[in-house]
ROGUKE-321785 format. One line per field, with one value per residue (C-alpha): residue number from 1; residue in one letter; x negated, y, z negated. Coordinates in steps of 0.2 Angstrom, whole numbers, plus 5000, padded with zeros to 4 digits. Last residue first. Example, Ala and Ser with C-alpha at 12.3 -4.5 7.8 and 13.67 -1.06 7.14 Angstrom:
// ROGUKE-321785
n <- 2 | 1
res <- s | a
x <- 4932 | 4938
y <- 4995 | 4978
z <- 4964 | 4961
//
This chain:
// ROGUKE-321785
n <- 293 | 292 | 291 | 290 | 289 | 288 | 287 | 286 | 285 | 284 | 283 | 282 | 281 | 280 | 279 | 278 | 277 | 276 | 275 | 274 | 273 | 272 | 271 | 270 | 269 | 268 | 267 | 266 | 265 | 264 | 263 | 262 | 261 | 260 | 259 | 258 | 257 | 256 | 255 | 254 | 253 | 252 | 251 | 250 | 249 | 248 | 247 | 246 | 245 | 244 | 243 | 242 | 241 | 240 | 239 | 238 | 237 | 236 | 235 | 234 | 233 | 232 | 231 | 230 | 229 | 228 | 227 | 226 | 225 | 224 | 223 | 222 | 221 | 220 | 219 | 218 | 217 | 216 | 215 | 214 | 213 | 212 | 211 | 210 | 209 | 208 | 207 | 206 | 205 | 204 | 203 | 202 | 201 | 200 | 199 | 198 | 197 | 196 | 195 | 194 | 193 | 192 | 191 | 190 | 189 | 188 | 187 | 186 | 185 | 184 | 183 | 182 | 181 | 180 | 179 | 178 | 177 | 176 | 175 | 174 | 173 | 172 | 171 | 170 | 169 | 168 | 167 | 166 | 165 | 164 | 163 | 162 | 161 | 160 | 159 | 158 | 157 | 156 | 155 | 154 | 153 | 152 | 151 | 150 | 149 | 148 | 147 | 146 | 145 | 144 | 143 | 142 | 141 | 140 | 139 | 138 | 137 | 136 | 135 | 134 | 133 | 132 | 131 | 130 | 129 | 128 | 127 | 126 | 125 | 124 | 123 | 122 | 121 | 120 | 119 | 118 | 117 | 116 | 115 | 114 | 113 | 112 | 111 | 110 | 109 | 108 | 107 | 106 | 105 | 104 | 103 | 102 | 101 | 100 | 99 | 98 | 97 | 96 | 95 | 94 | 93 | 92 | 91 | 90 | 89 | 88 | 87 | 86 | 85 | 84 | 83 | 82 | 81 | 80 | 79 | 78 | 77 | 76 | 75 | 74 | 73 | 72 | 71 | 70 | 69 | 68 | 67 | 66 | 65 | 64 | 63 | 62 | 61 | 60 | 59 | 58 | 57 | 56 | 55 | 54 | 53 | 52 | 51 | 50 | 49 | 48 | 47 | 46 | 45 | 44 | 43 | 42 | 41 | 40 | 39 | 38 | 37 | 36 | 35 | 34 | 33 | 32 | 31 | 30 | 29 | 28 | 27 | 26 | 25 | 24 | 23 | 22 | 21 | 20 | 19 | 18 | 17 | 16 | 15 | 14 | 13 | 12 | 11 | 10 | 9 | 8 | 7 | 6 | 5 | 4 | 3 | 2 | 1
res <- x | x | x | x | x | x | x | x | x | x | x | x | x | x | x | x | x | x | x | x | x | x | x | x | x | x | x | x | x | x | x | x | x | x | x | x | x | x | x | x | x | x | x | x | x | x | x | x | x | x | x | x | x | x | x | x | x | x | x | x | x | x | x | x | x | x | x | x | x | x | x | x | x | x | x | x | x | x | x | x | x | x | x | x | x | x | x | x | x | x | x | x | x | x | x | x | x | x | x | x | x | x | x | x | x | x | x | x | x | x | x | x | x | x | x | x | x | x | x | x | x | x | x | x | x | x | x | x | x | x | x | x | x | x | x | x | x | x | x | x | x | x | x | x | x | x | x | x | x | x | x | x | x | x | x | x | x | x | x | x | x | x | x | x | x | x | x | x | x | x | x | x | x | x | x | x | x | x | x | x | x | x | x | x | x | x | x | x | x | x | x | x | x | x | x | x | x | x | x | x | x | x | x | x | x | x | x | x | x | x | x | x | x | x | x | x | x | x | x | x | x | x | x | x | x | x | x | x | x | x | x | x | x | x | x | x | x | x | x | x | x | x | x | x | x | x | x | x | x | x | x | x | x | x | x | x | x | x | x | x | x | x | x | x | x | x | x | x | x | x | x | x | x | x | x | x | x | x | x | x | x | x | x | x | x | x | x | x | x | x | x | x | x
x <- 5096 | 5088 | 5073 | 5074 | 5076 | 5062 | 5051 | 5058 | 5052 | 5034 | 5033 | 5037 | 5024 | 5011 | 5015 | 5012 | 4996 | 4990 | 4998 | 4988 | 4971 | 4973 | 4980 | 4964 | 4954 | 4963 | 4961 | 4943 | 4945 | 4954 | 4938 | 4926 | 4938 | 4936 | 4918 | 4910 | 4924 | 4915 | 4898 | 4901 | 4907 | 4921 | 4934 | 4943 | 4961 | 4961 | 4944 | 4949 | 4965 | 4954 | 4939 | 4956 | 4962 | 4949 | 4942 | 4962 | 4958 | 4943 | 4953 | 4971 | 4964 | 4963 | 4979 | 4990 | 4982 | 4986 | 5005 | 5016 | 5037 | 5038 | 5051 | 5037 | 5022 | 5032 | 5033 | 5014 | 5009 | 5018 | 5010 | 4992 | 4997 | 5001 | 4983 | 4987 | 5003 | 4990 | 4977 | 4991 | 4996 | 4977 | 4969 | 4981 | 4988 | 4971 | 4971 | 4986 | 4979 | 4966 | 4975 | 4988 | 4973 | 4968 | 4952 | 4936 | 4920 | 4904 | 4892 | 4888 | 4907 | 4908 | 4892 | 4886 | 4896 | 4898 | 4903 | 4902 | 4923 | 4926 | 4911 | 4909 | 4930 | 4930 | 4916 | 4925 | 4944 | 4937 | 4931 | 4939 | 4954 | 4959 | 4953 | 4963 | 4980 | 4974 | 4974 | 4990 | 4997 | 4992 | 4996 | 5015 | 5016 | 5010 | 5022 | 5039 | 5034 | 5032 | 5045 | 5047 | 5048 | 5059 | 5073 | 5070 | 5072 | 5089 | 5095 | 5093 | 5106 | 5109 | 5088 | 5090 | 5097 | 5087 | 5073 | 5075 | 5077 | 5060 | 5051 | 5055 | 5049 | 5033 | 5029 | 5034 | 5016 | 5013 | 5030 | 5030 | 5014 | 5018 | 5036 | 5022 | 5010 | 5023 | 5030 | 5013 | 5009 | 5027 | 5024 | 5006 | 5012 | 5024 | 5019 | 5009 | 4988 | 4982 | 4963 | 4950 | 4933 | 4922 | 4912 | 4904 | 4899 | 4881 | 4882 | 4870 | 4876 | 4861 | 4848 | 4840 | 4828 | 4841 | 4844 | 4843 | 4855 | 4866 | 4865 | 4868 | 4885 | 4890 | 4887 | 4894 | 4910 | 4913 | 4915 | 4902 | 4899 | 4917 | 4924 | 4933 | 4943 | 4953 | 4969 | 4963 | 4955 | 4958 | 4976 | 4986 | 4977 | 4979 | 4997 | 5004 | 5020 | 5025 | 5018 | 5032 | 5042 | 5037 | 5038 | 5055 | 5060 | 5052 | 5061 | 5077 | 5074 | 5073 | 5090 | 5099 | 5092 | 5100 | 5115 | 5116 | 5112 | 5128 | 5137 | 5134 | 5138 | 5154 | 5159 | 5157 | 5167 | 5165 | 5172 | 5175 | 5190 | 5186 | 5170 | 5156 | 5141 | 5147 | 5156 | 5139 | 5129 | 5142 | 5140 | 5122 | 5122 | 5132 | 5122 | 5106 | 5115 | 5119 | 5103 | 5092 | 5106
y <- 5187 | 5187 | 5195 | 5180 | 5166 | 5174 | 5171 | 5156 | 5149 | 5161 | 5150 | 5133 | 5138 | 5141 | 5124 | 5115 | 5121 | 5116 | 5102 | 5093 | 5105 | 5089 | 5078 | 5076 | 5075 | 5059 | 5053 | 5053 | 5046 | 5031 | 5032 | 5029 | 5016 | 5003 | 5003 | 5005 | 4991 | 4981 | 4983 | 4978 | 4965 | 4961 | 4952 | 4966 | 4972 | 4974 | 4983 | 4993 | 5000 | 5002 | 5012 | 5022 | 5025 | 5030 | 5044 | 5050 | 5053 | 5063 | 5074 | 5076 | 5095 | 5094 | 5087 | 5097 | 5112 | 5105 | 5104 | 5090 | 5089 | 5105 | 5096 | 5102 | 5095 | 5076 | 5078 | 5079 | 5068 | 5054 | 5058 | 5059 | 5043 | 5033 | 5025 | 5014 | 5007 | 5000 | 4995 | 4984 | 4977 | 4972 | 4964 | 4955 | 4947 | 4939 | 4932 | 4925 | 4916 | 4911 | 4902 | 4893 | 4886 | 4878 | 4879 | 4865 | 4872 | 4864 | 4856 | 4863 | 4867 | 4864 | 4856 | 4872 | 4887 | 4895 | 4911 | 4910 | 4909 | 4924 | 4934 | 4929 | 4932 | 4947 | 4959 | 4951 | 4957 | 4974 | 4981 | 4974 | 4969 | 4981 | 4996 | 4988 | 4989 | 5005 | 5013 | 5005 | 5013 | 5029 | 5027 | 5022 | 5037 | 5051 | 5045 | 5041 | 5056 | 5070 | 5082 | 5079 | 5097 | 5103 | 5091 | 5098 | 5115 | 5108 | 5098 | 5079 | 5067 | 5064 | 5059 | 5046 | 5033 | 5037 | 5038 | 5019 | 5014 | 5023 | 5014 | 4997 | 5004 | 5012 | 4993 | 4980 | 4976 | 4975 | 4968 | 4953 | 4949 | 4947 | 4936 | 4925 | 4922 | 4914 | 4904 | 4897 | 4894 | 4885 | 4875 | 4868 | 4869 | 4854 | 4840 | 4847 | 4847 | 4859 | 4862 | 4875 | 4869 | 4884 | 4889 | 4908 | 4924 | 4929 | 4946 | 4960 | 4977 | 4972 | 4967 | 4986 | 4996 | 5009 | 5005 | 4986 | 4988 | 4997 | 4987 | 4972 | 4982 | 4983 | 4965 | 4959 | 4969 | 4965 | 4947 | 4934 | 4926 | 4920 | 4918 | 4933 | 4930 | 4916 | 4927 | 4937 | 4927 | 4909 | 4910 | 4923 | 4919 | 4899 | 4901 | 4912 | 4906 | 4910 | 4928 | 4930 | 4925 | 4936 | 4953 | 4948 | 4944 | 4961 | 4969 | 4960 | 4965 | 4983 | 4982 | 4971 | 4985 | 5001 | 4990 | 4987 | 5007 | 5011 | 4996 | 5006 | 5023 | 5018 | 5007 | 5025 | 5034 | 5045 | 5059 | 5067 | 5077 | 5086 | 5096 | 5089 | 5096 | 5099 | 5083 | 5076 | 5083 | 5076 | 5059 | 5060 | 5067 | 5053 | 5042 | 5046 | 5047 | 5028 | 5024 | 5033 | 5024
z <- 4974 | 4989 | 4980 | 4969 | 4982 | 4991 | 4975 | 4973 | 4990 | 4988 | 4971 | 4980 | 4994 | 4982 | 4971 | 4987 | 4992 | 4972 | 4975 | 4989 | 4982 | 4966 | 4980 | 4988 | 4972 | 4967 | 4985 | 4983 | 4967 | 4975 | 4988 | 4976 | 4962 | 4974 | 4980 | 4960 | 4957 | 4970 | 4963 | 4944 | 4946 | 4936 | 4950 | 4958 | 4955 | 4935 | 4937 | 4951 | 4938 | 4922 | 4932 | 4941 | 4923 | 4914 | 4930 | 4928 | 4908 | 4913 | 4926 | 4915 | 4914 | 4934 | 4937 | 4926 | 4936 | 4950 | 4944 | 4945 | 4942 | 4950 | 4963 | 4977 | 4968 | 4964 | 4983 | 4987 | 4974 | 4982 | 4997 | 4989 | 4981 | 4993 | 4995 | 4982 | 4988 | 5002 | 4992 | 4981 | 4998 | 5002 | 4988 | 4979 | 4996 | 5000 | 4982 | 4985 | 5001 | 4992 | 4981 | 4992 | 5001 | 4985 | 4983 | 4984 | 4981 | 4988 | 4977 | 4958 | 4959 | 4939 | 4928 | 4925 | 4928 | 4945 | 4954 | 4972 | 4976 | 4966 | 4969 | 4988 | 4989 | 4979 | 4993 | 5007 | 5000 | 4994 | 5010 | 5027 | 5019 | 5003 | 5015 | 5030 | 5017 | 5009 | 5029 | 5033 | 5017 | 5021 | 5041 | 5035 | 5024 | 5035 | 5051 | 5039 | 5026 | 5044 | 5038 | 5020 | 5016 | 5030 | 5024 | 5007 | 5013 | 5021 | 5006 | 5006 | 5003 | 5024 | 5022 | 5010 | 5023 | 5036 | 5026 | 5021 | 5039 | 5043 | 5030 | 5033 | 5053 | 5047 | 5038 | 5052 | 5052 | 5032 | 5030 | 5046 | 5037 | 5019 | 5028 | 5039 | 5026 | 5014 | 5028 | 5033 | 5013 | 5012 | 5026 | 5022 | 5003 | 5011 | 5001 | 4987 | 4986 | 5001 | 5005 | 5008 | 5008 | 5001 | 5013 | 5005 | 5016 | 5016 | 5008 | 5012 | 5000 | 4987 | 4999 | 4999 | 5011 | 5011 | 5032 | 5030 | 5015 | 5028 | 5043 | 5030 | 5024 | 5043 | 5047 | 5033 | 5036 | 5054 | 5051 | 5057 | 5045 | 5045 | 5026 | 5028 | 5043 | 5033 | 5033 | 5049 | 5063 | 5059 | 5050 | 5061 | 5075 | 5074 | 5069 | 5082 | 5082 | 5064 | 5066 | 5079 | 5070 | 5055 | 5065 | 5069 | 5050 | 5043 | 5059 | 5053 | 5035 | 5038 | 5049 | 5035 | 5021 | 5031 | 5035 | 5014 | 5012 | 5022 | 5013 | 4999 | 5005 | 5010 | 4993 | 4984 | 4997 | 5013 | 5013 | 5031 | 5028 | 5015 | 5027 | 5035 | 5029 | 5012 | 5011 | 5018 | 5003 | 4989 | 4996 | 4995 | 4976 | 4971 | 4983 | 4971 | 4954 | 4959 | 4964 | 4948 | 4938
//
């Protein structure tokens, strides 16, 4: 319905722009929209390719980047213990022996990695053919409003998708793969590539739709449909739902929800003074409107 109200509205808004004559119809806009979704999948499809052919670095050094001692984020978190005078942030990664149990979950899996891959990569561009195809419905303030959504949003959700890798996914992983129960993985764990793999995904692109909030905020503020105020008396219940929402995203410890639901406050808070800016200009907007009138 929301679709079909939507290219209503967009096929009104070019008539006015282009007169009688250059009505497009129903099936038009349509097959418009089905280009705009052929072009987003191709550049999801060529970032996978070329993904596909680059299996070693694809697997080694970022899928299963994690369980390398190495990685940038144990080194980091141990600098700061060392610097609190602490162990509690100093993780020595786990070695579970990763393996694959159906004929072709090899395939599948590399597949599977590619396509998530090709998305997050090929993320600002997805995002640009879908604002080309909303922009024509748009009215001219609203135009001016979103100036900047395909630039601002693809950096927010790259930055939840590196939080969701570098932060939560090591911090999960050593939880997940450590935990024991006696008589079970008293030796070395054995998991099911496909598995981690999932779990990989779980904790970076729901991140990443995550830190689109102060965005999405921003524009629900300049429809009216959120106000700062509203935001600030629905505080305490927020605080609830972001402990509920890193606690269904992170395995129960403890720490890693405490580093989860930190910077989604923060964000929170951002777009609290997000809408209160926006709610100013919307007033001075109808205020014009009125003197106008």
């Amino acid at each position: 319905m929301a679709l079909l109200s939507f290219i209503k509205r967009r096929a009104q808004r070019q008539q006015e722009q282009d007169g009688e004559g250059a009505e497009m119809s129903f099936v038009e806009h349509l097959d418009e929209l089905r280009m705009h979704l052929i072009r987003a999948f191709i550049g999801i499809s060529a970032a996978a390719i070329v993904m596909f052919f680059a299996t070693e670095l694809v697997f080694k050094y970022v899928i299963f980047g994690p369980l390398d001692p190495n990685f940038i984020t144990y080194k980091l978190f141990c600098g700061i213990s060392e610097q609190l005078g602490t162990k509690a942030l100093c993780y020595t990664p786990v070695n579970p022996e990763l393996q694959t149990f159906d004929m072709g979950e090899a395939f599948l899996l590399h597949i599977k990695v590619c396509l998530i891959g090709g998305l997050i990569v090929s993320f600002p561009y997805v995002l640009y053919e879908f604002w080309k195809f909303v922009r024509p419905g748009l009215y001219n303030s609203e135009v001016s409003a979103t100036r900047g959504v395909v630039g601002v949003g693809s950096l927010l959700f790259l930055l939840g998708v590196a939080f969701g890798y570098f932060i939560l996914s090591p911090f999960a992983i050593n939880f997940l793969v450590g935990y024991q129960l006696p008589m079970v993985n008293e030796g070395q764990s054995i998991i099911k590539a496909k598995s981690f793999v999932n779990y990989m995904i779980m904790f970076t692109l729901p991140a990443g739709l995550i830190f689109e909030l102060p965005i999405i905020v921003y524009y629900l503020a300049r429809m009216g449909i959120v106000t700062s105020a509203g935001m600030r008396q629905y505080r305490r219940h927020s605080i609830i739902g972001i402990l509920l929402l890193s606690a269904m995203i992170t395995p129960p410890d403890v720490m890693t929800q405490i580093i989860v639901s930190i910077p989604v406050y923060i964000l929170y808070e951002l777009s609290i003074n997000i809408a209160k800016k926006q709610e100013k200009k919307r007033n001075e907007e109808l205020g014009m409107l009125e003197d106008q009138a």
